[in-house]
N, C-alpha and C positions, 0 to 999 in steps of 0.2 A: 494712103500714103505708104509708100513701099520701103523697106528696108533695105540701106544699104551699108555696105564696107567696104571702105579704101583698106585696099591691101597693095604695098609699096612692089615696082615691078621687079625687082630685085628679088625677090622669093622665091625661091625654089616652087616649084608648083606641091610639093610634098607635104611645106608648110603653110601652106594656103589654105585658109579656112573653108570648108567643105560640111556642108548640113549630112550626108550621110559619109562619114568618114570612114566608118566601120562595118563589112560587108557581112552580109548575110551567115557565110561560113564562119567568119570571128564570133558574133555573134552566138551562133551554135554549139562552136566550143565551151562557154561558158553560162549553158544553159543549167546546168545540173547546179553549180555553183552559186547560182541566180535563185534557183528554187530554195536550196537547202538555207539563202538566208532571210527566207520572209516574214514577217513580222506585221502582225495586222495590230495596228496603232488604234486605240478607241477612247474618245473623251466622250467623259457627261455629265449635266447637270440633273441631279437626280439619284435615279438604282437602276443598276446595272446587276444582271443576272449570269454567273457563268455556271451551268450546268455537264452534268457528264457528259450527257448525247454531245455538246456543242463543240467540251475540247477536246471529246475523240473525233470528231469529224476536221478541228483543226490538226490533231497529229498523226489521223489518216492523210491529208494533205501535205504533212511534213511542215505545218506552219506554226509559227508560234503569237501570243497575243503578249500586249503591254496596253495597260489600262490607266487613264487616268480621269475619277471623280470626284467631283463637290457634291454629295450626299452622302449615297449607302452604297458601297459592294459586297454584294451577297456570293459567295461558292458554297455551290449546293454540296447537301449531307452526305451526297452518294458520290461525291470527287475524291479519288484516291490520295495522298500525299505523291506519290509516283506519278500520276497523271497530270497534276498541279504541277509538278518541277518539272513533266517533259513540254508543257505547254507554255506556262504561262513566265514571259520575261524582265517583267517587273510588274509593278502596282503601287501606283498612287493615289491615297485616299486621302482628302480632305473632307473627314466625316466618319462614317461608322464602315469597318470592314467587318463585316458577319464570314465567319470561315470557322471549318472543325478546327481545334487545338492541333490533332496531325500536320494537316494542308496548312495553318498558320508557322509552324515550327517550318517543315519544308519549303517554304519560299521565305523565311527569315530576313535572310540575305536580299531578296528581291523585293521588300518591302521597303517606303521611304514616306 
């Protein structure tokens, strides 16, 4: 079954609904813009491990993580407080969050 839209003939052709509306050039302009806000979403039932190797490979990427579990979330011993605040965008634990007193003060604010 194909999909279809009545569009009234009255419309300028400009605003006529168009599946690529936005050309490859626009697009390119606002790639840098695109990267700087990504954000890797992660839910889980269970534990969840964030270690140093993992969020410097996301802030070599320019990325940042937001977490949310029903168990345990563990940041490991060797994660900076600086590393914690340049990576990670919040955290929600429903359950035990394991983190240094540093890294727990540091993202204070991004905890719920």
């Amino acid at each position: 079954m194909a999909n279809f839209t009545i569009v009234p003939k009255f419309l300028p052709q400009s605003h006529r609904p168009h599946p690529y509306r936005y050309s490859q050039p626009e697009l390119d302009r606002h790639e840098d813009t695109v990267k700087e806000s990504i954000t890797r979403k992660s839910m889980a039932v269970g534990i969840m491990n964030y270690s140093r190797k993992g969020l410097e490979k996301r802030r070599a990427k320019n990325e940042k993580v937001s977490a949310s579990v029903v168990g345990m979330l563990v940041i490991s011993d060797d994660v900076s407080p600086e590393l914690a605040s340049e990576t990670i965008e919040s955290i929600k634990v429903l359950g035990v969050l394991r983190a240094s007193k540093a890294v727990r003060e540091a993202l204070a604010d991004r905890i719920k």
